[in-house]
C-alpha atoms as a printed R data frame, in Angstrom:
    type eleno elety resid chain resno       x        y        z
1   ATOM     1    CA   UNK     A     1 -39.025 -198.175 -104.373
2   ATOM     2    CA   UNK     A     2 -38.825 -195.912 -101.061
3   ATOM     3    CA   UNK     A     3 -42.288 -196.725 -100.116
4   ATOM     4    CA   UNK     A     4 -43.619 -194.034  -97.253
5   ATOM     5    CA   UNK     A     5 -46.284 -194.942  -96.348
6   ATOM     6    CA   UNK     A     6 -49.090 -196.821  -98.491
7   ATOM     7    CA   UNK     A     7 -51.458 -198.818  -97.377
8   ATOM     8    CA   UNK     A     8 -49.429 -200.450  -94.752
9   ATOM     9    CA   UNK     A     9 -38.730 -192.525 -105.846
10  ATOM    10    CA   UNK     A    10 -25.322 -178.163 -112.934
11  ATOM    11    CA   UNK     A    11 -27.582 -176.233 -110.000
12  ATOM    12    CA   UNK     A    12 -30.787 -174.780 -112.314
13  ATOM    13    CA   UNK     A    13 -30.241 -177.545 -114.823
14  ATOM    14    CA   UNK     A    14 -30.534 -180.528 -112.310
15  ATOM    15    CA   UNK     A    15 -33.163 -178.808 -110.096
16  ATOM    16    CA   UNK     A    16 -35.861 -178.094 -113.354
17  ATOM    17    CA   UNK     A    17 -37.714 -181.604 -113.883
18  ATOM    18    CA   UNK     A    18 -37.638 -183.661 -117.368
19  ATOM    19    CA   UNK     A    19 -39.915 -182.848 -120.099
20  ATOM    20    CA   UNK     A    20 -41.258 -185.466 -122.512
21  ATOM    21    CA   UNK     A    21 -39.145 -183.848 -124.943
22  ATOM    22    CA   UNK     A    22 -36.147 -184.488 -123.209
23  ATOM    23    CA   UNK     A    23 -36.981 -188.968 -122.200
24  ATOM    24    CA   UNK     A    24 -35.049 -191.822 -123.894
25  ATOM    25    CA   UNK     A    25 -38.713 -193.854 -123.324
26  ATOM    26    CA   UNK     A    26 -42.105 -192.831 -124.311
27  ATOM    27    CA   UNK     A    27 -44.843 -193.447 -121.726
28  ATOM    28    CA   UNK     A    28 -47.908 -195.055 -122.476
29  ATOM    29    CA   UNK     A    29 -50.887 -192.518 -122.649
30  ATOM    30    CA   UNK     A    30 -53.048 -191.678 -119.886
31  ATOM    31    CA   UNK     A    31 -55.566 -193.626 -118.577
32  ATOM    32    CA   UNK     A    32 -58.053 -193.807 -116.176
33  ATOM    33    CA   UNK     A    33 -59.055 -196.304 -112.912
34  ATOM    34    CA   UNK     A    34 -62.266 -196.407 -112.579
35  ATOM    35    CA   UNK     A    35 -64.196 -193.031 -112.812
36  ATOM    36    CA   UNK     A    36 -62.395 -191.947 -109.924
37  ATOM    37    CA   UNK     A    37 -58.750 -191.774 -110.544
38  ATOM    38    CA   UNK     A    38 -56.395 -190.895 -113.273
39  ATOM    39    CA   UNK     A    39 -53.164 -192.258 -113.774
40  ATOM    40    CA   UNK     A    40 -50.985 -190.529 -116.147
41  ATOM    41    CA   UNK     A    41 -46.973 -189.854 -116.891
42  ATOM    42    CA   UNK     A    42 -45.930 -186.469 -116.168
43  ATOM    43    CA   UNK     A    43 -45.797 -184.325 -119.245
44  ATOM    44    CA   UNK     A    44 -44.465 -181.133 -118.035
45  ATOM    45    CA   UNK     A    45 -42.564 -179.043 -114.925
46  ATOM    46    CA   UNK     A    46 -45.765 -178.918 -113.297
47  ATOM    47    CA   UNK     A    47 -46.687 -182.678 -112.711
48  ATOM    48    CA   UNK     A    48 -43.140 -183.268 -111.758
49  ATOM    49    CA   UNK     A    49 -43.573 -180.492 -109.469
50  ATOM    50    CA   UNK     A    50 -46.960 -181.454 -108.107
51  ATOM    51    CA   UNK     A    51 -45.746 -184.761 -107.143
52  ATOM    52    CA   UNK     A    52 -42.725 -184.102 -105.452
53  ATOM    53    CA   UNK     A    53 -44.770 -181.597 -103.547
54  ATOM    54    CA   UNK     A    54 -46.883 -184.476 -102.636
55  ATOM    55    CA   UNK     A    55 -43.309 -186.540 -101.389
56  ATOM    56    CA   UNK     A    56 -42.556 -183.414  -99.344
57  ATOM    57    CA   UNK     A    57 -46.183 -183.816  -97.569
58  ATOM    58    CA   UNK     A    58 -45.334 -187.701  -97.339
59  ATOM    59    CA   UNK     A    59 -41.805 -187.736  -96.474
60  ATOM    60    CA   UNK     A    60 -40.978 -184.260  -94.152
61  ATOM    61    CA   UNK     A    61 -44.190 -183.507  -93.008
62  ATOM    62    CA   UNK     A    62 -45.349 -186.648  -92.117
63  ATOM    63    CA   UNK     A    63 -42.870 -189.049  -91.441
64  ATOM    64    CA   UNK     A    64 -40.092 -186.327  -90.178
65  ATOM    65    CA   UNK     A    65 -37.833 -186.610  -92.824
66  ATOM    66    CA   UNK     A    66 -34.524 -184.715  -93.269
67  ATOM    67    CA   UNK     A    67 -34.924 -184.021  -97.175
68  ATOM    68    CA   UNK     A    68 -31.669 -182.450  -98.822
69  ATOM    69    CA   UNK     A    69 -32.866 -180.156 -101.533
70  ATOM    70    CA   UNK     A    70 -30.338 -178.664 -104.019
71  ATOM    71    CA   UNK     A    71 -29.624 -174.920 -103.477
72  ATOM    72    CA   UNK     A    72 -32.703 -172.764 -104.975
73  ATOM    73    CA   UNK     A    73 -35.240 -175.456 -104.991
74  ATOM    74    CA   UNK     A    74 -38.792 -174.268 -103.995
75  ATOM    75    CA   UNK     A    75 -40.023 -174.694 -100.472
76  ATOM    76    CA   UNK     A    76 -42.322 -177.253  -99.772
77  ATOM    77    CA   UNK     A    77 -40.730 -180.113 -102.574
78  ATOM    78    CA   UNK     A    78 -38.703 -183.033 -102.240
79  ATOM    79    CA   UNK     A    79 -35.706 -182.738 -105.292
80  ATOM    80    CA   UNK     A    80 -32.978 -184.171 -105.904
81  ATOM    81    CA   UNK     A    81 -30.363 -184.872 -108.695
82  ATOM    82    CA   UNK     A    82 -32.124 -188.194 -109.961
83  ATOM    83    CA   UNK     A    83 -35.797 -186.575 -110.264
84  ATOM    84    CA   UNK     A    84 -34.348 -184.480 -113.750
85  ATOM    85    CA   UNK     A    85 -33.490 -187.826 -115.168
86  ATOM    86    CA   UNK     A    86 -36.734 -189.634 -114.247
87  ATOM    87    CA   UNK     A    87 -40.197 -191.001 -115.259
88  ATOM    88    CA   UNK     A    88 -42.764 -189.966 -113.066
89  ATOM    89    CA   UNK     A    89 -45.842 -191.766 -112.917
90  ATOM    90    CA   UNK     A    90 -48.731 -189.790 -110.940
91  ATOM    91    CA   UNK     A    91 -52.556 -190.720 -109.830
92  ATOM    92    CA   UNK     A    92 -54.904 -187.587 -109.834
93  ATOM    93    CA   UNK     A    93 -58.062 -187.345 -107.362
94  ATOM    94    CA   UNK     A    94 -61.126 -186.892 -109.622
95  ATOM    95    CA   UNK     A    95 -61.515 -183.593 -111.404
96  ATOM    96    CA   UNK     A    96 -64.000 -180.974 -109.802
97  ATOM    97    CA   UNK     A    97 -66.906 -180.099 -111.231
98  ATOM    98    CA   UNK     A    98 -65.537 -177.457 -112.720
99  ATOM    99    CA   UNK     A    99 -63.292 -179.690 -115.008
100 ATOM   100    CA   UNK     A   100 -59.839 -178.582 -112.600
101 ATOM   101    CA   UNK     A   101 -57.636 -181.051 -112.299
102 ATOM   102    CA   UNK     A   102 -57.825 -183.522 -109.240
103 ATOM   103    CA   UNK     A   103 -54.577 -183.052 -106.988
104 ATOM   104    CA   UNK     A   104 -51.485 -185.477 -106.665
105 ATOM   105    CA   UNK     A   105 -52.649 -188.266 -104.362
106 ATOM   106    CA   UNK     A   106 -49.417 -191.138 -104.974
107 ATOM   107    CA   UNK     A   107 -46.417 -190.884 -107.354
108 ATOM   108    CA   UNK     A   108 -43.721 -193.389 -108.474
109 ATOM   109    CA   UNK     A   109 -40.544 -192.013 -110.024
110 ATOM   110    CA   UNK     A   110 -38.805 -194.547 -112.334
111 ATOM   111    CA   UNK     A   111 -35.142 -194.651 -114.221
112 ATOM   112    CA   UNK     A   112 -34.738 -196.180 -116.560
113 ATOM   113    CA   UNK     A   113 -31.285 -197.874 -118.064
114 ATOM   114    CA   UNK     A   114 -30.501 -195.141 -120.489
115 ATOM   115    CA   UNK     A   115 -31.604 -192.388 -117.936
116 ATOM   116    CA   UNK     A   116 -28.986 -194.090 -114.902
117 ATOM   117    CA   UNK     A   117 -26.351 -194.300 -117.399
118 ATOM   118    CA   UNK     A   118 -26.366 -190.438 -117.812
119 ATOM   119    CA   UNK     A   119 -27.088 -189.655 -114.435
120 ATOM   120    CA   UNK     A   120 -24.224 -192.037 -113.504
121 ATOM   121    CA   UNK     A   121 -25.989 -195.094 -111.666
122 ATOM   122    CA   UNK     A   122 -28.752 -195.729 -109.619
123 ATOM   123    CA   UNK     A   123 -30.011 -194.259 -106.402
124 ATOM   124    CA   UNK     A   124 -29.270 -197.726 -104.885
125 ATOM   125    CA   UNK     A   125 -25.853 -197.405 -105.560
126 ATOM   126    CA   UNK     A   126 -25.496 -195.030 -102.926
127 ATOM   127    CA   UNK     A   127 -27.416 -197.469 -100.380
128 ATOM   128    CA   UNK     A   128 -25.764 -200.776 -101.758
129 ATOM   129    CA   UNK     A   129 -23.284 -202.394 -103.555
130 ATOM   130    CA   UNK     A   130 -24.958 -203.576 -106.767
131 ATOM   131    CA   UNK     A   131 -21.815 -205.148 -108.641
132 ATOM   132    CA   UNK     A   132 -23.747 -208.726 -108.768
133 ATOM   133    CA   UNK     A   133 -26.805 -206.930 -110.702
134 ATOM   134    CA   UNK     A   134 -24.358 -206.287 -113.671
135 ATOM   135    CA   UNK     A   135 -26.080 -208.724 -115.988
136 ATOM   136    CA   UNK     A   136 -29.550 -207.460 -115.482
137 ATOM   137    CA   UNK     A   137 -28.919 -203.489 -115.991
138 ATOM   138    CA   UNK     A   138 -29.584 -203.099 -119.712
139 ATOM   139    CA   UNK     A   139 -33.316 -204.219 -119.224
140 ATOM   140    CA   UNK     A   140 -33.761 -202.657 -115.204
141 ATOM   141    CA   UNK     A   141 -35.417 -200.104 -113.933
142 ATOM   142    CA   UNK     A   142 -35.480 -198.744 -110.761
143 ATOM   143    CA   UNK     A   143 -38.303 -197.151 -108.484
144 ATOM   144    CA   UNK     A   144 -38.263 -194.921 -106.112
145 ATOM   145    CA   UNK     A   145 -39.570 -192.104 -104.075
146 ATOM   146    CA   UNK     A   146 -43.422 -194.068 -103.583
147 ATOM   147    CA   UNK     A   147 -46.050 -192.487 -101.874
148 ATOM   148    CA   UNK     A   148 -50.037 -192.397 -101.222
149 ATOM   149    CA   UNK     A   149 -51.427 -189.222  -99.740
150 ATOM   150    CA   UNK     A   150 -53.109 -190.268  -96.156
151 ATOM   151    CA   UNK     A   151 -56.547 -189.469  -97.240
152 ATOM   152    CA   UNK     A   152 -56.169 -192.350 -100.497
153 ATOM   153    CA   UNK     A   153 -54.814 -194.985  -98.833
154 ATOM   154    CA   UNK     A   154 -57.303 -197.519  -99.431
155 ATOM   155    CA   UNK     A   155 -55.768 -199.339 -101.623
156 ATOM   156    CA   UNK     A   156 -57.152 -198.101 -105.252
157 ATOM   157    CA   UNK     A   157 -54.200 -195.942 -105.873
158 ATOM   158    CA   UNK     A   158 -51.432 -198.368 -105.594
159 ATOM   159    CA   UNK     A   159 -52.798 -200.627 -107.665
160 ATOM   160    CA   UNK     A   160 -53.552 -197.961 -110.193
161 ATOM   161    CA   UNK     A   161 -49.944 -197.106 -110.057
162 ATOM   162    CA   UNK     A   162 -48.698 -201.178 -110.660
163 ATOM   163    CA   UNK     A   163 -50.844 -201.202 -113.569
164 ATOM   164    CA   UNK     A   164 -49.310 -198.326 -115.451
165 ATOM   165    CA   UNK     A   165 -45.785 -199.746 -114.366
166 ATOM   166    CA   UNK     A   166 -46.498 -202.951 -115.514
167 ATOM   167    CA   UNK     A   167 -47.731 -201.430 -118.748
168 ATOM   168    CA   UNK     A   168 -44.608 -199.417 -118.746
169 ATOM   169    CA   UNK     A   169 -42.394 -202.273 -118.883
170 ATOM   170    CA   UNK     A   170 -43.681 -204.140 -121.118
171 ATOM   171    CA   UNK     A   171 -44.151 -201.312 -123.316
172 ATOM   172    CA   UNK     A   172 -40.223 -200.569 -123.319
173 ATOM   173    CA   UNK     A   173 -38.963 -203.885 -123.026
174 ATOM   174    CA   UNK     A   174 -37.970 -204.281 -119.364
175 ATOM   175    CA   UNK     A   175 -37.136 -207.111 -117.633
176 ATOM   176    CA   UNK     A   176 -36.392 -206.138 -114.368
177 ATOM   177    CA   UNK     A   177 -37.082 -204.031 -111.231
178 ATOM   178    CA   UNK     A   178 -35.545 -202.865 -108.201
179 ATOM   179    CA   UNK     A   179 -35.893 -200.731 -105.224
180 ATOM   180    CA   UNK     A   180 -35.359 -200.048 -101.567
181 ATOM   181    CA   UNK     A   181 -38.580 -200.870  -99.637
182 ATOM   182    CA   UNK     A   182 -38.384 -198.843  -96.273
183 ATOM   183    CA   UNK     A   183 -39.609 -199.315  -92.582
184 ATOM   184    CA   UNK     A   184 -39.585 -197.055  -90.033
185 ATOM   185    CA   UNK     A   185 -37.427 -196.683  -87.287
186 ATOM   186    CA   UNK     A   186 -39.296 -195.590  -84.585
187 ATOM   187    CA   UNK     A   187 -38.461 -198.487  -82.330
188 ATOM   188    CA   UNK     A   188 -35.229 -198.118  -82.423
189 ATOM   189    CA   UNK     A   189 -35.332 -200.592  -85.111
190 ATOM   190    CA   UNK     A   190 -36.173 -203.616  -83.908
191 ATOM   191    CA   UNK     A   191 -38.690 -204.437  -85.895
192 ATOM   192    CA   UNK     A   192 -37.405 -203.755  -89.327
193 ATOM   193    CA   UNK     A   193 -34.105 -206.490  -87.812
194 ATOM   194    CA   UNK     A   194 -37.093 -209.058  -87.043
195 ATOM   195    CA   UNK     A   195 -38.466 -208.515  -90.817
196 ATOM   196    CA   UNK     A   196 -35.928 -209.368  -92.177
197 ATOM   197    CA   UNK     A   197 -35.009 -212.069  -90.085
198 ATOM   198    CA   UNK     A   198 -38.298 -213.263  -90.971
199 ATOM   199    CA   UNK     A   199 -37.702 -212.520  -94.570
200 ATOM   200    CA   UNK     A   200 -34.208 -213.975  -94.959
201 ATOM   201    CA   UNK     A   201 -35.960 -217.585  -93.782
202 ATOM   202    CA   UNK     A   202 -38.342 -217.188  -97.189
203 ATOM   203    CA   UNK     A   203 -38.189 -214.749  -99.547
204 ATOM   204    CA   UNK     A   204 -34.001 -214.181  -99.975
205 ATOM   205    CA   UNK     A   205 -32.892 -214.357 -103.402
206 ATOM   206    CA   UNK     A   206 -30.215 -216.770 -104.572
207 ATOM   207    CA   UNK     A   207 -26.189 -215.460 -103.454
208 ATOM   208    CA   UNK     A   208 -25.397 -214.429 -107.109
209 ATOM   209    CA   UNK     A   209 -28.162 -211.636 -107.069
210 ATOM   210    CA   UNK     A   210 -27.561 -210.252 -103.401
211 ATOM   211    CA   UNK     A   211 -26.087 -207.072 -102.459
212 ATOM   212    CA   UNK     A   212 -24.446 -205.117  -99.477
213 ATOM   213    CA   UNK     A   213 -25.988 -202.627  -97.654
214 ATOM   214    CA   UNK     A   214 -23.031 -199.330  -97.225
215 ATOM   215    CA   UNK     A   215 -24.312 -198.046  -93.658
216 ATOM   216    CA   UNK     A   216 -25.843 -201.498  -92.541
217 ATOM   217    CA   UNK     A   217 -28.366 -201.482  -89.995
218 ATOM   218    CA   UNK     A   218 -26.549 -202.956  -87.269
219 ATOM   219    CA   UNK     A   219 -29.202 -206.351  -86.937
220 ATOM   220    CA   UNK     A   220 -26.844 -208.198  -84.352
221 ATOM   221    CA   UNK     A   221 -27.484 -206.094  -81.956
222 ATOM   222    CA   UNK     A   222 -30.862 -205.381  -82.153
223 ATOM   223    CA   UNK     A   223 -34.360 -207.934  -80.981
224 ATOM   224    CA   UNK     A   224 -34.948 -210.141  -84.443
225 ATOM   225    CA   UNK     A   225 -37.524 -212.525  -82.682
226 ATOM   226    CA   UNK     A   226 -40.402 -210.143  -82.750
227 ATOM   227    CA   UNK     A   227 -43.865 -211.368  -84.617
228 ATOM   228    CA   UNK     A   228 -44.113 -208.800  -87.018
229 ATOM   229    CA   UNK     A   229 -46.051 -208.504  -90.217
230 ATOM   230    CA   UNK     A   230 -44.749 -207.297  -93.377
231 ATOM   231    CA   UNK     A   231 -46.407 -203.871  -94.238
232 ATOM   232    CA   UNK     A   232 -48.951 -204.378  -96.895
233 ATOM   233    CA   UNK     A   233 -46.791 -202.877  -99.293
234 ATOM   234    CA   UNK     A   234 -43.691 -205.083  -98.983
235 ATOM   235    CA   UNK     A   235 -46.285 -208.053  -98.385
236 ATOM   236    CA   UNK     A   236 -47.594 -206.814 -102.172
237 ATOM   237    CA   UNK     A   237 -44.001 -206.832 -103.781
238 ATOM   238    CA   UNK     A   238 -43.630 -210.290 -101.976
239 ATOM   239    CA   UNK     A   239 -46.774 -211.995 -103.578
240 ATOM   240    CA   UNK     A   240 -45.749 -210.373 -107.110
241 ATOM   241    CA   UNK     A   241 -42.595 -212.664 -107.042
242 ATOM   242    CA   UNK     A   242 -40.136 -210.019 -105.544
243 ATOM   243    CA   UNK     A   243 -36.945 -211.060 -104.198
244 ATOM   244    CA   UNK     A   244 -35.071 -209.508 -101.308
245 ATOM   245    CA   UNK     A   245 -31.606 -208.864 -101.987
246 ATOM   246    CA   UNK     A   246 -29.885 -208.571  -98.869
247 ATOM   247    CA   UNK     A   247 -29.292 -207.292  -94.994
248 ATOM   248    CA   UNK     A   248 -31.120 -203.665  -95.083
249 ATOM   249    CA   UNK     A   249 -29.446 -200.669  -94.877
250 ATOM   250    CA   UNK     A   250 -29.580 -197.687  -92.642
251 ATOM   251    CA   UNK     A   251 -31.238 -194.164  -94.111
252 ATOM   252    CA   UNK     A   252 -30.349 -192.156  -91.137
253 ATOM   253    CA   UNK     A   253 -32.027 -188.926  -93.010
254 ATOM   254    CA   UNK     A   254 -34.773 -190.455  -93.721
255 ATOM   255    CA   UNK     A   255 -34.840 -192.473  -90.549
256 ATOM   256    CA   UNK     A   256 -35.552 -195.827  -92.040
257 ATOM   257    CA   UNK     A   257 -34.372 -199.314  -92.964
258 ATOM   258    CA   UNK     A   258 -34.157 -199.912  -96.222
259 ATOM   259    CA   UNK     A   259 -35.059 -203.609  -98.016
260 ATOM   260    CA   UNK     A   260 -33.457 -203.766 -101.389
261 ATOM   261    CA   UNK     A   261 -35.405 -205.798 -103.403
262 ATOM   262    CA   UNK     A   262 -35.860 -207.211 -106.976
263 ATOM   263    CA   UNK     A   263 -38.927 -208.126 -109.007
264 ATOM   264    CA   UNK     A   264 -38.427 -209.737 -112.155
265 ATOM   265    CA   UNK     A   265 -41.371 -209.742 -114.817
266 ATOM   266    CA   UNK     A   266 -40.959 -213.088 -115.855
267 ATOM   267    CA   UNK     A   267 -41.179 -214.001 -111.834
268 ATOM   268    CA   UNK     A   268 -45.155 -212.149 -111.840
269 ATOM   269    CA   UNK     A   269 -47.635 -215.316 -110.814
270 ATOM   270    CA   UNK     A   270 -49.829 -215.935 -113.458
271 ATOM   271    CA   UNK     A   271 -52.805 -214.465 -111.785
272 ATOM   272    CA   UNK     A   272 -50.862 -211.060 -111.743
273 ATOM   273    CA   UNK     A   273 -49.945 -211.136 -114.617
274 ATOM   274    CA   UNK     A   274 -53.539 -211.699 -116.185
275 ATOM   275    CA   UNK     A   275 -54.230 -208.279 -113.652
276 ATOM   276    CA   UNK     A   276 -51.670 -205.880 -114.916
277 ATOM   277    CA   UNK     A   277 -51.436 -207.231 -118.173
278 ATOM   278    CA   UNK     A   278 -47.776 -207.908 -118.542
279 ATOM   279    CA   UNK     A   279 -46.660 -210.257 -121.089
């Protein structure tokens, strides 16, 4: 769940993207929001490709990030080990008139349980100690990698995107999701120490599902009295029934603090669930 920004996821082997042929999971089929936007799983090199292009724009253009890209990769795309081993779910601008495809306007990447096993964990793991999620990681996926181009962040695409997740899940018989949801540390970080402050007070999850953050952000010894609202995003994952898991940890590459945090299905309010259709 690295979420930048919405409206406030063997060298040649590991750099080529999956192909359907190659998933443990089968995606639902594509369908669309509205007439505007489609919202599909990527079905070959080139939607993988489009989309991290899209988290290059996001993350390194935009926000400054220091992206590590195995040896090779093309300019221009955020790639990394995981993305071979991943779902990813894409939302496409309307087609023009000429039938072309719309571009990549926001992207989830998801593993799945089989996927992390031969990949060898989760991207979390590097972030945070996950030994008390044990019990939930046959039925867990995790997200990662969000993003919304600037020009769609109204809203309509992330909720295009938690539809076909939802769909996804209960599709394949998950239970369980997690990721890292990230503020910016422009500030220094004072404000992401005062979220979670904030958050700690209402939204932490009981001591047998918390982790520890590796790098910590160091909290004590920055301002955690500030009024600050949640970004929308977080504030979305909040009212869906997630959980935050912990003290956040420090991205230093991406220059962010990251909230872990867990949403169950069974935890979705009625209401939401009704919306995305989960069972």
């Amino acid at each position: 769940m690295r979420d930048l920004p919405l409206p406030t996821l063997p060298l040649a082997d590991l750099i080529a993207p999956a192909t359907a042929s190659r998933r443990s999971l089968h995606p639902p089929p594509a369908h669309t929001d509205a007439p505007r936007l489609v919202v599909a799983w990527a079905a070959d090199a080139a939607d993988v490709r489009a989309a991290q292009r899209l988290r290059h724009a996001v993350f390194a253009d935009e926000m400054g990030a220091k992206l590590a890209v195995p040896p090779g990769a093309p300019g221009g795309h955020d790639i990394d080990v995981f993305d071979d081993f991943c779902e990813h779910l894409i939302v496409r601008a309307p087609e023009g008139a000429d039938g072309e495809l719309g571009e990549v306007v926001g992207t989830y990447r998801v593993l799945t349980p089989a996927a992390a096993r031969r990949v060898g964990g989760l991207y979390s793991d590097r972030e945070f100690d996950l030994t008390r999620l044990r019990p939930y990681r046959a039925r867990l996926v995790e997200l990662g990698r969000s993003c919304v181009h600037a020009d769609w962040r109204s809203g309509g695409v992330i909720l295009a995107l938690w539809g076909a997740l939802a769909e996804f899940m209960a599709r394949n018989r998950l239970e369980t999701m997690i990721g890292c949801a990230s503020v910016g540390m422009r500030d220094g970080g004072h404000v992401a120490a005062s979220l979670w402050e904030q958050l700690r007070q209402t939204h932490l999850a009981p001591i047998e599902c918390q982790v520890r953050p590796r790098l910590p952000l160091p909290v004590e010894e920055l301002r955690r009295d500030l009024a600050v609202e949640p970004p929308p995003l977080i504030k979305g994952y909040l009212r869906c029934g997630a959980k935050l898991l912990g003290a956040p940890a420090w991205d230093p590459d991406f220059g962010t603090a990251d909230l872990p945090l867990l949403l169950r299905i069974a935890d979705l309010p009625a209401r939401y669930r009704r919306h995305f259709g989960a069972a």
